[in-house]
VOPAGU-2260 file (C-alpha; in pm, 1 decimal, decimal comma):
REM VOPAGU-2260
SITE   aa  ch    i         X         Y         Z
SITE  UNK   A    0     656,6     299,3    1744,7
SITE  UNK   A    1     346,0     210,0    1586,3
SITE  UNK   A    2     133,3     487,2    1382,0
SITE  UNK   A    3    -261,8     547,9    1425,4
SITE  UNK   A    4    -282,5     390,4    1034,1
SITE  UNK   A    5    -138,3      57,2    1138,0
SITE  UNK   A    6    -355,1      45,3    1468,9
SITE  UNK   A    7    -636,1      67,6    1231,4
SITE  UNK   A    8    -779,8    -311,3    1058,2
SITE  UNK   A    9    -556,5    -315,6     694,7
SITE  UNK   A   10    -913,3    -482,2     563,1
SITE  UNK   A   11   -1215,2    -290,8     755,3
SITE  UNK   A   12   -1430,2    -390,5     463,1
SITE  UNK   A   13   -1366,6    -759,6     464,3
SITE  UNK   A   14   -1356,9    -800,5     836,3
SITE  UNK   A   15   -1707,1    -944,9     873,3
SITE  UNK   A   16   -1663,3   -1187,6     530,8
SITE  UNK   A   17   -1654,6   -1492,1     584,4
SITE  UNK   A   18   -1325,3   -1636,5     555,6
SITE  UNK   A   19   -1257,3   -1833,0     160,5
SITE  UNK   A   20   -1087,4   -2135,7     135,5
SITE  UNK   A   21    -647,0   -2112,0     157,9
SITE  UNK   A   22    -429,0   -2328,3     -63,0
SITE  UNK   A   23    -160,9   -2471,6     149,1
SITE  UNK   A   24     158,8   -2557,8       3,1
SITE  UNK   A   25     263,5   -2340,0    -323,1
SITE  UNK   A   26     419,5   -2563,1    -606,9
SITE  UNK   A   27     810,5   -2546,1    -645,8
SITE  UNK   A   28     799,3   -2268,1    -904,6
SITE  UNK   A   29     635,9   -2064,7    -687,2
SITE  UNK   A   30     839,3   -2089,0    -371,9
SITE  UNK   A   31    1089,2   -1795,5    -280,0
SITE  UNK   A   32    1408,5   -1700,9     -60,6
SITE  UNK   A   33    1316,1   -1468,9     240,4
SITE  UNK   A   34    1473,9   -1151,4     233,0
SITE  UNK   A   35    1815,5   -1145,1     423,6
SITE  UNK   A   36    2097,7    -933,6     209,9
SITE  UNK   A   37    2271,7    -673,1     286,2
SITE  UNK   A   38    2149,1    -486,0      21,0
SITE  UNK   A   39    1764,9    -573,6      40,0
SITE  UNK   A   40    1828,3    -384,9     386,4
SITE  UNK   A   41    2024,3     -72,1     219,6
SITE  UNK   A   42    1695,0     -45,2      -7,9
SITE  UNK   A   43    1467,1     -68,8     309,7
SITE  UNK   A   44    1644,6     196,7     478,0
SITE  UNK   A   45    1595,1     423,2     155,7
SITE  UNK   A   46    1271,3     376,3     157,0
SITE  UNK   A   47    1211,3     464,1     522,7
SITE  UNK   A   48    1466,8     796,1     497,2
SITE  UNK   A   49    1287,8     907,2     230,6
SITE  UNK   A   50     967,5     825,9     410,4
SITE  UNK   A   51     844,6     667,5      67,7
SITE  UNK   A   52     556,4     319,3      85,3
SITE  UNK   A   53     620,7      60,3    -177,9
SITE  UNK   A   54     391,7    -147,9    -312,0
SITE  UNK   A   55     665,8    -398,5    -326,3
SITE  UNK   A   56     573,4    -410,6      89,6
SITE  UNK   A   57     233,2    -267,1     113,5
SITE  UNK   A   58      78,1    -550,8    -160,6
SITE  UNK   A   59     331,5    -877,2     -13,2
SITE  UNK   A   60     515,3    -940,8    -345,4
SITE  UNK   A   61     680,6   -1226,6    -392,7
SITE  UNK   A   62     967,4   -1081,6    -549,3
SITE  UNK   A   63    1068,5    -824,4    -280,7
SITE  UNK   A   64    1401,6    -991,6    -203,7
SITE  UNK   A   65    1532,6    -989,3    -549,2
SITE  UNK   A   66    1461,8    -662,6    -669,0
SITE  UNK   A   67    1529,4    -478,5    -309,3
SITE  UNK   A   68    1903,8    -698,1    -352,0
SITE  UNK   A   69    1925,1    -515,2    -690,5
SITE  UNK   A   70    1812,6    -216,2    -531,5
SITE  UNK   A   71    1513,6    -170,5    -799,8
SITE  UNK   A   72    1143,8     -41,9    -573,8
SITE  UNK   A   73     858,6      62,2    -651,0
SITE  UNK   A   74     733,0     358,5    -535,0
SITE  UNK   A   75     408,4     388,2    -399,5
SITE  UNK   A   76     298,2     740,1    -389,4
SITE  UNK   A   77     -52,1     897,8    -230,0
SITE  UNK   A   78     -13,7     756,2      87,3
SITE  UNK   A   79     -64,5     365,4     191,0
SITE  UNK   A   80    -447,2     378,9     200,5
SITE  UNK   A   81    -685,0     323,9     -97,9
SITE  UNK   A   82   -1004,6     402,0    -109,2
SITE  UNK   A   83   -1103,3     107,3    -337,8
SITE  UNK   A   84   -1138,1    -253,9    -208,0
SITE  UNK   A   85   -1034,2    -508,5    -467,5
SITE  UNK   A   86   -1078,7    -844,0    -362,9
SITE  UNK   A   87    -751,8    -952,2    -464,7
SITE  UNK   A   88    -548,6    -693,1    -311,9
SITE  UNK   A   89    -337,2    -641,3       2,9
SITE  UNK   A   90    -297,8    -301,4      -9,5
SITE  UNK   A   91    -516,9    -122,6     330,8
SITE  UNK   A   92    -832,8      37,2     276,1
SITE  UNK   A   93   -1015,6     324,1     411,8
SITE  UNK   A   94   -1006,7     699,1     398,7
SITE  UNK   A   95    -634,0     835,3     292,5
SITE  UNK   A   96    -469,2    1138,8     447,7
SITE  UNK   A   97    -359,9    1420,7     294,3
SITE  UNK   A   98     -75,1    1382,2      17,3
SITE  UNK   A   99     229,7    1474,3     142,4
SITE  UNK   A  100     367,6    1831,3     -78,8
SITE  UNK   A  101     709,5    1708,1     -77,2
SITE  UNK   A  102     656,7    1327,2    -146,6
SITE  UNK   A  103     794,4    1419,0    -556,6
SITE  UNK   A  104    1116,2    1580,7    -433,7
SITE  UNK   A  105    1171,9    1237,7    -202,6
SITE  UNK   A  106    1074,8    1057,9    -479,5
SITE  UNK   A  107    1309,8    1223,7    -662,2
SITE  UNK   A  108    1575,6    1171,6    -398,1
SITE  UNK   A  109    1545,9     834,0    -362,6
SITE  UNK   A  110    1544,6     736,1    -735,8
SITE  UNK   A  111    1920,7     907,2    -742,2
SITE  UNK   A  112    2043,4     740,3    -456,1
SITE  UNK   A  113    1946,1     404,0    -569,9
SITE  UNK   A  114    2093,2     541,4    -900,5
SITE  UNK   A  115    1833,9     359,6   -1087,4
SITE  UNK   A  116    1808,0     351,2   -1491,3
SITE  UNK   A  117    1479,1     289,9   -1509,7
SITE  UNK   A  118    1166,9     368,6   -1215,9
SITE  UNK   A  119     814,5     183,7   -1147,5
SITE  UNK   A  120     595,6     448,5   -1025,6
SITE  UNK   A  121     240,6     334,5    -882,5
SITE  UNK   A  122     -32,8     466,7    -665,6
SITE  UNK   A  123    -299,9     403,4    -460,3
SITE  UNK   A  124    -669,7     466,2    -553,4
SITE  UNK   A  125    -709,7     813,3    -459,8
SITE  UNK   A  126   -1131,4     831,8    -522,7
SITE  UNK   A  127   -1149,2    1142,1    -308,3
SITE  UNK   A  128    -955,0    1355,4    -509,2
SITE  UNK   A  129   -1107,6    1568,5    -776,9
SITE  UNK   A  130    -847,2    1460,4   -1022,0
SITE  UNK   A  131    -803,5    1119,6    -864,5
SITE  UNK   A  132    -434,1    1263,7    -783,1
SITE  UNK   A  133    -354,6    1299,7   -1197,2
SITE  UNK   A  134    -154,7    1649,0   -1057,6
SITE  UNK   A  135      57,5    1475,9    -827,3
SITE  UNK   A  136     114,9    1216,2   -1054,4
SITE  UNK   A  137     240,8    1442,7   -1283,7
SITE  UNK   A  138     443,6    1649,3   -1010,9
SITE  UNK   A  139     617,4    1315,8    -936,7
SITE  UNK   A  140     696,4    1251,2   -1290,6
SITE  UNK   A  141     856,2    1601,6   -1367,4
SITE  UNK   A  142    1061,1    1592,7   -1021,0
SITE  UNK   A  143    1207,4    1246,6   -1116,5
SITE  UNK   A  144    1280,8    1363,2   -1437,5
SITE  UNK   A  145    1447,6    1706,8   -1370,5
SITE  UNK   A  146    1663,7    1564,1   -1076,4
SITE  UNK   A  147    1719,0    1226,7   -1250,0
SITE  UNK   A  148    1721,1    1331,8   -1672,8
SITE  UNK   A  149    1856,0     943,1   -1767,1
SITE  UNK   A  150    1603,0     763,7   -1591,5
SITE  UNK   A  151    1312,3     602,6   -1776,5
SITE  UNK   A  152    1026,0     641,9   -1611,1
SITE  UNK   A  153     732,0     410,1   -1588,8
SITE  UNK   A  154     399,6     447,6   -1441,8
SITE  UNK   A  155     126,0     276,6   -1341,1
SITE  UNK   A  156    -177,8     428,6   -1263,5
SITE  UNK   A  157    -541,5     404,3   -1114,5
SITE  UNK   A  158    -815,8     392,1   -1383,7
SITE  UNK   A  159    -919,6     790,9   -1273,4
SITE  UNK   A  160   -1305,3     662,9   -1313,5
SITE  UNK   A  161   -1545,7     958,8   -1371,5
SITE  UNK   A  162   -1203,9    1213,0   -1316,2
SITE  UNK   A  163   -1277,5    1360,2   -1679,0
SITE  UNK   A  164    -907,6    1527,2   -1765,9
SITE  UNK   A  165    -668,3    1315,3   -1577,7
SITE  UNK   A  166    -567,0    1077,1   -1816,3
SITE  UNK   A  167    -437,7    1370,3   -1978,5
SITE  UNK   A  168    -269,7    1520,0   -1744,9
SITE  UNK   A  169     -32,3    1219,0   -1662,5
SITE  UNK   A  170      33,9    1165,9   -2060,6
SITE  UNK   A  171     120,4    1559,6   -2073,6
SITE  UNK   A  172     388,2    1458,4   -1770,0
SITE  UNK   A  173     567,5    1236,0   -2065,5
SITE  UNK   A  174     657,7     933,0   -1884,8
SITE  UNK   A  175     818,8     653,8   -2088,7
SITE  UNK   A  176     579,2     410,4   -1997,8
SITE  UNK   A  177     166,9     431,9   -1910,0
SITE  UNK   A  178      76,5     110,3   -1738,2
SITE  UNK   A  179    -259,3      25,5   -1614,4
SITE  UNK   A  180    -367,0    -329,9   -1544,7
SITE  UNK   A  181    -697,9    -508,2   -1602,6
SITE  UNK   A  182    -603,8    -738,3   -1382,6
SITE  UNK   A  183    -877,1   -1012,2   -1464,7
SITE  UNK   A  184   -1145,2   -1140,1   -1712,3
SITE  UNK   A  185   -1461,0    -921,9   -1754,7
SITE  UNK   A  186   -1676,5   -1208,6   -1615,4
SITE  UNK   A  187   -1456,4   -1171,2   -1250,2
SITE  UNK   A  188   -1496,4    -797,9   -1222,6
SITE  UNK   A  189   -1758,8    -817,2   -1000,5
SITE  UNK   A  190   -1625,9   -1042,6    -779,8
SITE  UNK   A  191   -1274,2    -954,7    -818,9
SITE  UNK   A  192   -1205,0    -584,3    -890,0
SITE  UNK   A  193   -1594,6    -417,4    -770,6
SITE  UNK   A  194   -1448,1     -76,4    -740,9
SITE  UNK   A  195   -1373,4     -47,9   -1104,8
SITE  UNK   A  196   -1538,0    -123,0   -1462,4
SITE  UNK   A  197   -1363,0    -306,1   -1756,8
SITE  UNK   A  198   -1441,4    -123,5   -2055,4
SITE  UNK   A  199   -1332,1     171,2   -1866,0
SITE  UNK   A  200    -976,4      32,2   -1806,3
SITE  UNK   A  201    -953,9     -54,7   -2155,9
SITE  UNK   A  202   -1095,2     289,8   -2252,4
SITE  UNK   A  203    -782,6     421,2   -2043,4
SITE  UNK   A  204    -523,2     276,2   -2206,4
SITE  UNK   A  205    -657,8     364,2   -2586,8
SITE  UNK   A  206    -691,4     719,5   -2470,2
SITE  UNK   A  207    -317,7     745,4   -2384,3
SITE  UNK   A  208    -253,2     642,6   -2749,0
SITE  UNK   A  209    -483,0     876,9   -2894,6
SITE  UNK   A  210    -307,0    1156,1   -2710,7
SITE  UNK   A  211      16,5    1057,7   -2760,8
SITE  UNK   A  212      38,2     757,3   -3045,9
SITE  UNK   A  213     448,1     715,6   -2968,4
SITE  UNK   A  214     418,1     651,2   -2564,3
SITE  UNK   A  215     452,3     270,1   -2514,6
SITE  UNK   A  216     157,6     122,7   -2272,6
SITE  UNK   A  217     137,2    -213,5   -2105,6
SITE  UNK   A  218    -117,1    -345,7   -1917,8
SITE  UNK   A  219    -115,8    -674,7   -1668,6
SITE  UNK   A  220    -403,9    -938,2   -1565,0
SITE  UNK   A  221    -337,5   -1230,6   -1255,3
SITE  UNK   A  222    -449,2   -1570,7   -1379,9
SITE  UNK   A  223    -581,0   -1861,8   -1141,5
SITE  UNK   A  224    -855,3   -1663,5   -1019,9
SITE  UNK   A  225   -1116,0   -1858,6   -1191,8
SITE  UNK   A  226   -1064,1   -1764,5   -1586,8
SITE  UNK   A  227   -1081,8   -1944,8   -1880,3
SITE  UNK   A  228    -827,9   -2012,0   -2142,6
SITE  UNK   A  229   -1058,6   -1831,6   -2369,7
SITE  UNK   A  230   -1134,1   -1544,7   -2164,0
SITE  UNK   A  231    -812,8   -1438,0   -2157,6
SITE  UNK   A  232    -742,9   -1493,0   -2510,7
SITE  UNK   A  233   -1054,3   -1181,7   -2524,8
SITE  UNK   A  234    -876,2   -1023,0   -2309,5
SITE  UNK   A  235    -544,5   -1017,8   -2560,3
SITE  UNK   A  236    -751,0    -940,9   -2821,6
SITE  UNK   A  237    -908,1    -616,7   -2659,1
SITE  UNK   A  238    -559,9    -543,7   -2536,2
SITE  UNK   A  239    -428,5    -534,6   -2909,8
SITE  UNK   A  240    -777,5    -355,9   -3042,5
SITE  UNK   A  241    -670,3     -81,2   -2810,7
SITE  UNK   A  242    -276,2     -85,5   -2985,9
SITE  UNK   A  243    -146,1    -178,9   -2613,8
SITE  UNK   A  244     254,0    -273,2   -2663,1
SITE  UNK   A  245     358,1    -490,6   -2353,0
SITE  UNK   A  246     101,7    -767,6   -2172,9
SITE  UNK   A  247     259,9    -924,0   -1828,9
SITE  UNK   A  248      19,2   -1249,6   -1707,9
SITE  UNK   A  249     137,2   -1358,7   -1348,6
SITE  UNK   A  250      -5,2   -1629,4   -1053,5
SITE  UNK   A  251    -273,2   -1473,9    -838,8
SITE  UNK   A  252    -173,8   -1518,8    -473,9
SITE  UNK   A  253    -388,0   -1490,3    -195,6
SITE  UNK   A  254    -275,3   -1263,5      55,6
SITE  UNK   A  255    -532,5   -1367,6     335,9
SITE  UNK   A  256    -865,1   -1588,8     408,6
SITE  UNK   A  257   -1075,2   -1281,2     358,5
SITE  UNK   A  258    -947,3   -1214,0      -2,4
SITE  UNK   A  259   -1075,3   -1406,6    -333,8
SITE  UNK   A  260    -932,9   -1761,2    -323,0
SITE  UNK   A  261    -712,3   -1925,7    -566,3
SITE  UNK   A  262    -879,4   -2143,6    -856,8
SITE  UNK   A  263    -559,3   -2364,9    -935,1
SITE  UNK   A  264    -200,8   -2255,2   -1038,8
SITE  UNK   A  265    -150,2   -2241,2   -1337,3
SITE  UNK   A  266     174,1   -2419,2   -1431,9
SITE  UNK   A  267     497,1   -2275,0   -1615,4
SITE  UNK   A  268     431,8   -2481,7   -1960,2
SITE  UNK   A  269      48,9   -2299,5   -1917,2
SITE  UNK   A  270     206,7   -1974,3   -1932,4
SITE  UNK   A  271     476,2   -2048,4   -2196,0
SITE  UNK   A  272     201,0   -2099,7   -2428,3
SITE  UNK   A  273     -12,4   -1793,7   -2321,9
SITE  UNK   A  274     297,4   -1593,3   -2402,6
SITE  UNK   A  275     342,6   -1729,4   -2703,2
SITE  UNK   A  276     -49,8   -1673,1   -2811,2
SITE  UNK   A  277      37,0   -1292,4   -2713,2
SITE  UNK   A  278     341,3   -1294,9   -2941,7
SITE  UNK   A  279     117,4   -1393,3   -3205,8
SITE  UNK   A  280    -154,2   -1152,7   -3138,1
SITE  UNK   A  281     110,2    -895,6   -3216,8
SITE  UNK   A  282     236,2    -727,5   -2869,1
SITE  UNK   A  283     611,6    -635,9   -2873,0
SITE  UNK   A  284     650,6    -716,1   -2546,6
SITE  UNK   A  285     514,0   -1015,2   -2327,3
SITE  UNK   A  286     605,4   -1153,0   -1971,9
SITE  UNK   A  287     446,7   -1427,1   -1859,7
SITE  UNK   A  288     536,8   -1619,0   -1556,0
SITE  UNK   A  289     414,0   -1749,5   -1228,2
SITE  UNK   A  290     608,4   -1468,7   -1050,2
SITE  UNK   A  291     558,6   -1204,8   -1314,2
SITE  UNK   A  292     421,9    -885,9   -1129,6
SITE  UNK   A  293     377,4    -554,8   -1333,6
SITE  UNK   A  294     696,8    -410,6   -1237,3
SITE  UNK   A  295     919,3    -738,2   -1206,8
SITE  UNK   A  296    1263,2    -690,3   -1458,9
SITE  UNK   A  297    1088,7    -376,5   -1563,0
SITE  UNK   A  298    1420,0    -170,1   -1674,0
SITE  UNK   A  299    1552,5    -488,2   -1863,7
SITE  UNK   A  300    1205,5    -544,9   -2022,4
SITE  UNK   A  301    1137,4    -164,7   -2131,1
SITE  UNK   A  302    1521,4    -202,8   -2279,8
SITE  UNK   A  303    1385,6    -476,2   -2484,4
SITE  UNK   A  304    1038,7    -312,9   -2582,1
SITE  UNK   A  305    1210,2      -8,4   -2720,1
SITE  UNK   A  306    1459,6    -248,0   -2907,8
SITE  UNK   A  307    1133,2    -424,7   -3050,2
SITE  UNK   A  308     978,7    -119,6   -3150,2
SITE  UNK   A  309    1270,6      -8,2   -3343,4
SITE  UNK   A  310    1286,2    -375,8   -3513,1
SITE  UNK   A  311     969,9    -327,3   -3604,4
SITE  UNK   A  312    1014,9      14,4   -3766,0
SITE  UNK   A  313    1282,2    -103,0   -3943,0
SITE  UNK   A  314    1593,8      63,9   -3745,3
């Protein structure tokens, strides 16, 4: 049975663009295994009990088969529909729906029957809410963590632009992690990320510190749209001058001919050595990868950020 949402164009705003050029043929590192196991299925049906999105689905990541066969998702709470339309981004666009009152308790729910040690929790862009859906945020936090007490917890939010009070909000919730990415070089943002305002993403993430100086924060920025070497060196450095812990780079992909297309990919040696700039810019934690996505190995890398932090105080 097909829904009135999925009758609806995923891309109404890009309909009439004219299409941008497609890359055919992705290098060898880049290639992936379809989904078929048993237990990429058991995580599927989860997901649908629970009726929970994932951005894992809703933005085509590469590494859905892997982490559904470990039974690690991210949930993808506000509904499926953001009201933002990034040019890099699969997720659908429009007008959301209502949020759903009980989507924390099935959050909740489905975090214990995966039995996960550590959950990715994301949103949509929810630009018609007063708070930019900081509350619910904050509701799905505190359900996770009163049905689920082990679990770290890890989100990643939207950048709440002009939602004064909502940054706060989430910190007050205490997750273990606040994510937000900047997703690209300040010279792309118009072309890549419209919606949304660098300094104001950057702003974000030095607020949480000032709140709460102990909570670890990561942010995340695609490379082969366009950048420079040096542009995202200024990126790092921003990163840092905002005391940001953990920095994933990953491989843009193109998810249709109406989205922003692909500069070059950028090969594995390329991001060995942009990892190892980071290292030396002082972050405790760094992915980079072709495949790295925000919440890819996420419980094994927060293990090893909190085991850096305590190196570095000396425990």
């Amino acid at each position: 049975m097909t829904t009135a949402t999925e009758n609806k164009p995923r891309h109404p705003e890009k309909a009439h663009r004219p299409d941008q050029p497609v890359r055919r043929g992705k290098p060898e590192w880049l290639r992936v295994k379809a989904p078929t196991s048993p237990e990429y299925a058991a995580t599927r049906k989860i997901m649908r009990d629970n009726n929970l999105v994932t951005v894992c689905e809703e933005a085509a990541c590469p590494n859905v088969g892997e982490c559904w066969a470990k039974g690690h998702a991210t949930m993808m709470i506000m509904g499926d529909t953001c009201t933002r339309a990034c040019a890099f981004c699969n997720v659908r666009t429009g007008m959301p729906g209502p949020l759903d009152a009980l989507e924390p308790f099935n959050v909740a729910a489905a975090v214990r029957k995966l039995n996960l040690a550590h959950v990715v929790i994301t949103s949509v862009d929810r630009d018609d809410l007063a708070d930019g859906g900081a509350r619910h945020f904050a509701a799905v936090i505190c359900a996770v963590r009163e049905a689920n007490p082990a679990t770290s917890i890890e989100v990643l939010t939207p950048d709440f632009l002009r939602k004064p009070g909502a940054i706060a909000q989430v910190v007050a919730a205490r997750p273990d992690v606040y994510n937000h990415n900047l997703e690209t070089v300040p010279r792309l943002y118009p072309s890549v990320r419209p919606g949304a305002r660098y300094f104001t993403s950057l702003r974000l993430l030095q607020q949480v510190k000032e709140i709460d100086p102990a909570m670890f924060t990561k942010s995340g920025i695609m490379v082969g749209l366009g950048e420079s070497r040096e542009e995202v060196l200024q990126v790092m450095d921003d990163l840092r001058a905002a005391d940001v812990d953990f920095l994933t780079i990953g491989q843009y992909l193109q998810p249709t001919a109406k989205h922003h297309p692909i500069d070059r990919f950028v090969t594995p040696d390329e991001f060995s050595a942009l990892a190892d700039a980071a290292y030396a810019k002082g972050f405790l934690m760094v992915s980079a990868a072709p495949l790295t996505r925000s919440s890819y190995h996420a419980g094994d890398d927060f293990a090893r950020l909190r085991a850096a932090r305590l190196a570095q105080l000396g425990h």
